[in-house]
C-alpha positions as CSV (number, residue, x, y, z in Angstrom):
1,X,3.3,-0.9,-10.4
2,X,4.8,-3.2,-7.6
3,X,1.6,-4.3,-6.7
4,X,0.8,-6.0,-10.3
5,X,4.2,-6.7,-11.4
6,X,6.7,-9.6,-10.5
7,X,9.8,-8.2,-9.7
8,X,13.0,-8.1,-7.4
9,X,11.3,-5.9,-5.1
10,X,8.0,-7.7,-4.8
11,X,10.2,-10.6,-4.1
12,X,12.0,-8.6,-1.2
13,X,8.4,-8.0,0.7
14,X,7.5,-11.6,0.1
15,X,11.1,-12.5,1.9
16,X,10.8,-10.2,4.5
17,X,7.1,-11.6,5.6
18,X,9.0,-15.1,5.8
19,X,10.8,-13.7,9.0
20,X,7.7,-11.8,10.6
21,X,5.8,-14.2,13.3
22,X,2.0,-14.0,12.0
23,X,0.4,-10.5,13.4
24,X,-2.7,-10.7,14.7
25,X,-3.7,-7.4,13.2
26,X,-1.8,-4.4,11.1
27,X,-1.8,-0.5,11.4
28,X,-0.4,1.0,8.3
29,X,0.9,4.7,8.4
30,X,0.6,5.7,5.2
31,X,2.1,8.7,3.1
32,X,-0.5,9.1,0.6
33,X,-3.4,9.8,4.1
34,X,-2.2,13.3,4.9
35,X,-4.9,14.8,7.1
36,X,-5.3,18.0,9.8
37,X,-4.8,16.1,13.4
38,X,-4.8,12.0,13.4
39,X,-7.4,9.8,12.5
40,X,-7.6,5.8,12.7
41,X,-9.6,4.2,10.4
42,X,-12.5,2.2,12.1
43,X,-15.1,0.6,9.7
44,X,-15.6,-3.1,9.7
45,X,-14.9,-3.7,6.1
46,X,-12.4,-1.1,5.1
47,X,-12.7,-0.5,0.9
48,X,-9.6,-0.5,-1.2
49,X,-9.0,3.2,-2.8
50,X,-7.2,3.6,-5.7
51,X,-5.5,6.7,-5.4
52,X,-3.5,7.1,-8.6
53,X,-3.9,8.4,-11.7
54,X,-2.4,7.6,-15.4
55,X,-1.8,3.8,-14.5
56,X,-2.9,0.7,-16.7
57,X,-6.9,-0.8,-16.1
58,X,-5.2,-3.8,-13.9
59,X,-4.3,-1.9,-11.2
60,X,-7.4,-0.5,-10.2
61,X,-9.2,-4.0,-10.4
62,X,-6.7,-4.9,-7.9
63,X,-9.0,-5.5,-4.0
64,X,-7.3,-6.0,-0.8
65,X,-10.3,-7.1,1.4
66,X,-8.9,-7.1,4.1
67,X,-11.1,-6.9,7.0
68,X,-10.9,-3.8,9.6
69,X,-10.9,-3.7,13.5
70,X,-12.8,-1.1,14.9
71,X,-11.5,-2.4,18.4
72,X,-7.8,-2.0,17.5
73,X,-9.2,1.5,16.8
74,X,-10.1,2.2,19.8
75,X,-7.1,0.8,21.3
76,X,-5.0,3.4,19.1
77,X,-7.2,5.9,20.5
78,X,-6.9,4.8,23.9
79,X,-2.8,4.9,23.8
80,X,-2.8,8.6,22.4
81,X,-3.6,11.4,24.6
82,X,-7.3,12.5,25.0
83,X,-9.3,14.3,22.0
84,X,-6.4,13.5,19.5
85,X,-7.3,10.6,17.7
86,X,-11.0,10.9,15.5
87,X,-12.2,7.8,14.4
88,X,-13.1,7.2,10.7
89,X,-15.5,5.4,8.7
90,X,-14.5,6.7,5.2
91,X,-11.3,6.3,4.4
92,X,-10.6,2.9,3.4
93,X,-6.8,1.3,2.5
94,X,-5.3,4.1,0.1
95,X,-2.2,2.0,-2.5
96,X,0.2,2.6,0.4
97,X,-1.7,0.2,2.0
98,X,-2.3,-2.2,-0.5
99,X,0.4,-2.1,-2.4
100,X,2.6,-3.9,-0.4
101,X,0.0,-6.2,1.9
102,X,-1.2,-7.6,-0.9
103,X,3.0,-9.4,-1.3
104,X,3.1,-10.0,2.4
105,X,-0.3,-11.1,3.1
106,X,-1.6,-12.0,-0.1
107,X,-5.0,-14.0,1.4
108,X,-5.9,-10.6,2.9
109,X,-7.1,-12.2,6.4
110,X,-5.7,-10.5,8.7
111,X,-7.7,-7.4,9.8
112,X,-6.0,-4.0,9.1
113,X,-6.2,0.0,10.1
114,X,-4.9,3.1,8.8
115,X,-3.4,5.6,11.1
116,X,-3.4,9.6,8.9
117,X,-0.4,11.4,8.7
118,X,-1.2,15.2,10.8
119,X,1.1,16.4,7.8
120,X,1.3,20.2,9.7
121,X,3.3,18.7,12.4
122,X,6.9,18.4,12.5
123,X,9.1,15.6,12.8
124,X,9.6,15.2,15.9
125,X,5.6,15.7,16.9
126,X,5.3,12.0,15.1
127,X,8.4,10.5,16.3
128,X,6.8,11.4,20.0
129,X,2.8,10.3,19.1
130,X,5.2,6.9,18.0
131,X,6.5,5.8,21.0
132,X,2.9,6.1,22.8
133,X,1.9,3.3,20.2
134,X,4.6,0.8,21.3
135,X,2.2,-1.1,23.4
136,X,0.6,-2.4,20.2
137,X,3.7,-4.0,19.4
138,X,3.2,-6.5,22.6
139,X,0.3,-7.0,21.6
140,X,0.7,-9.0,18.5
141,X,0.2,-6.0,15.9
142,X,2.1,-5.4,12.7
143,X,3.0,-1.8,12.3
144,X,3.9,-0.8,9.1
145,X,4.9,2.7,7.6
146,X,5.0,3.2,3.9
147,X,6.2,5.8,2.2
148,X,10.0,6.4,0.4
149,X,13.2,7.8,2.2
150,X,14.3,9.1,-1.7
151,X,11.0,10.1,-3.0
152,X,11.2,13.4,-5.8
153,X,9.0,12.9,-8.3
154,X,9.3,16.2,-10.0
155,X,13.0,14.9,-10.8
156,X,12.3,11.2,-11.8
157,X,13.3,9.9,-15.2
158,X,10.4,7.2,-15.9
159,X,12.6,6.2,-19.3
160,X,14.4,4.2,-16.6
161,X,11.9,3.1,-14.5
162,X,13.2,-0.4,-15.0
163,X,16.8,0.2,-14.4
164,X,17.5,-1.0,-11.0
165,X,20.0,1.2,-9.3
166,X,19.9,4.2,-11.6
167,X,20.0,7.1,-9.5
168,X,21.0,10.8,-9.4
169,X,24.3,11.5,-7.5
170,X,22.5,13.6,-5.1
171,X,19.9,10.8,-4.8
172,X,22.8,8.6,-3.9
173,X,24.1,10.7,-1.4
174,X,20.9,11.2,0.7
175,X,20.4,7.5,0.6
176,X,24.1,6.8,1.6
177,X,23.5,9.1,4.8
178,X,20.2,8.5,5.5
179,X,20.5,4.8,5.7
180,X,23.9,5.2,7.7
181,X,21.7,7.2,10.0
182,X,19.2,4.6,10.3
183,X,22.2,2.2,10.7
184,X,23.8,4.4,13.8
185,X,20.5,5.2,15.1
186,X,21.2,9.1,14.9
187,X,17.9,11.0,15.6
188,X,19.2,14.1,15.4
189,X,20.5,13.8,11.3
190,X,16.7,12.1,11.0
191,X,14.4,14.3,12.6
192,X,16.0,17.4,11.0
193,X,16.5,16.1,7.4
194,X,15.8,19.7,6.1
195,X,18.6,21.0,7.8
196,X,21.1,18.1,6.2
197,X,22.2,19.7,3.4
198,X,21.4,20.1,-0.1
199,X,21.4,16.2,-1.0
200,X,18.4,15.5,1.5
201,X,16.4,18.6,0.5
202,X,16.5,17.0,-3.1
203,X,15.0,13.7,-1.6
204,X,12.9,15.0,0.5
205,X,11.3,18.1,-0.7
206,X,8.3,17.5,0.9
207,X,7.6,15.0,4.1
208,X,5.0,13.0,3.4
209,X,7.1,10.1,2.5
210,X,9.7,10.4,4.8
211,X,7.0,10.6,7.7
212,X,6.4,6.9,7.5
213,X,9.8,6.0,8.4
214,X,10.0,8.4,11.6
215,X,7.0,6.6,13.2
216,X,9.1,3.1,12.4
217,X,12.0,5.4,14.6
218,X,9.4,6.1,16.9
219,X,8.5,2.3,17.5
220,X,11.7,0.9,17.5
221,X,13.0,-0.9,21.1
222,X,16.8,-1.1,22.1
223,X,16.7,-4.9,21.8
224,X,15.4,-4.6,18.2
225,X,17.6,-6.2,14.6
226,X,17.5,-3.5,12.4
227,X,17.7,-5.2,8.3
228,X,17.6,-2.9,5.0
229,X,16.2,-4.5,2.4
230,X,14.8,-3.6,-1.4
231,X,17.6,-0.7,-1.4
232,X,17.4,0.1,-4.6
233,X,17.1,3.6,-6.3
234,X,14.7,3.8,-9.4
235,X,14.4,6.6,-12.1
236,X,17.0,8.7,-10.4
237,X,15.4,9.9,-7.5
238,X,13.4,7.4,-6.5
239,X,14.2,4.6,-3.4
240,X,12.9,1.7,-2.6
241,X,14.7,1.4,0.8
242,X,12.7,-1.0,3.5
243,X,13.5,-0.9,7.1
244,X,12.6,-3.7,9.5
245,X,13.0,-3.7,13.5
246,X,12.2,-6.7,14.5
């Protein structure tokens, strides 16, 4: 719903674009393009899916036309080791995607690419596949992983949707550690977040959204700022935790 309605968080992507130098193109990891191996979007006019279900008639007229960059796809290709990257002309730019470009680059001109999540590989196998893609960064390319560090939506009490801050205490507790992990740069609590405790197994019952984030870990340099913003827990175990290295 961020991407049709006007609130705090929607705000906090606008603010955060207002300290990013203007990329020359974007590669989105995204947590709702879970796939067996990696593949790299690559058409020239990538179509905007709308991979949700149960949500009002505005948010599926919502286009992000962004244009695509079958080069940069090649160039993600190029950084990774031979035969692991396919390139694809059918996905598109899932919500992930559009969802928040559409507050940070709302003209939708500047040419963008999804990277799949291999979801049967473990953390540390994307953390790794990262660091090969830091080149990009020289290059003048946004990199951008969506997904949520709190994300259990078994759990989640929509009655408070709205209520900013309401959260479960375990939901509390996993943010509180994760971020002070983020914070103190300690790989070893965030690569093995299902061995963390009870907390983080409630927040993270399944990786696809925590996934995003390691490949952020993955890109980060030791001269980097690290900033937290939107962190903010919604319907009890949801966060809305941003993390920029910059």
């Amino acid at each position: 719903m961020n991407a049709i309605e006007e609130n705090e968080f929607v705000a906090g992507f606008r603010e955060q674009a207002r300290h990013l130098p203007l990329p020359k193109a974007i590669l989105c990891i995204s947590a709702h393009w879970l796939t067996n191996g990696t593949h790299v979007t690559a058409m020239d006019k990538p179509r905007t899916i709308h991979d949700m279900y149960g949500f009002p008639p505005e948010l599926y007229d919502v286009q992000y036309p962004a244009p695509g960059s079958p080069e940069l796809a090649k160039k993600v290709q190029a950084l990774l080791p031979a035969n692991l990257v396919e390139l694809d002309t059918h996905w598109g730019l899932d919500h992930g995607a559009w969802s928040v470009l559409k507050h940070l680059y709302p003209n939708a001109n500047i040419p963008v690419i999804e990277m799949s999540i291999d979801y049967h590989r473990p953390a540390k196998y994307h953390y790794e596949l990262a660091k090969m893609l830091q080149p990009l960064r020289k290059r003048g390319v946004l990199i951008i992983g969506s997904g949520n560090l709190v994300h259990n939506l078994k759990k989640a009490d929509f009655a408070k949707i709205n209520e900013v801050g309401f959260g479960y205490d375990w939901a509390h507790e996993a943010r509180a550690r994760m971020n002070e992990a983020i914070l103190k740069d300690d790989l070893p609590v965030l690569l093995n977040y299902d061995k963390q405790g009870a907390a983080l197994r409630l927040a993270i019952p399944t990786p696809d959204h925590y996934f995003p984030l390691i490949y952020c870990l993955g890109l980060k340099q030791k001269t980097d700022h690290l900033t937290l913003f939107n962190d903010q827990l919604l319907a009890g175990s949801l966060s809305m935790t941003g993390v920029r290295f910059s």
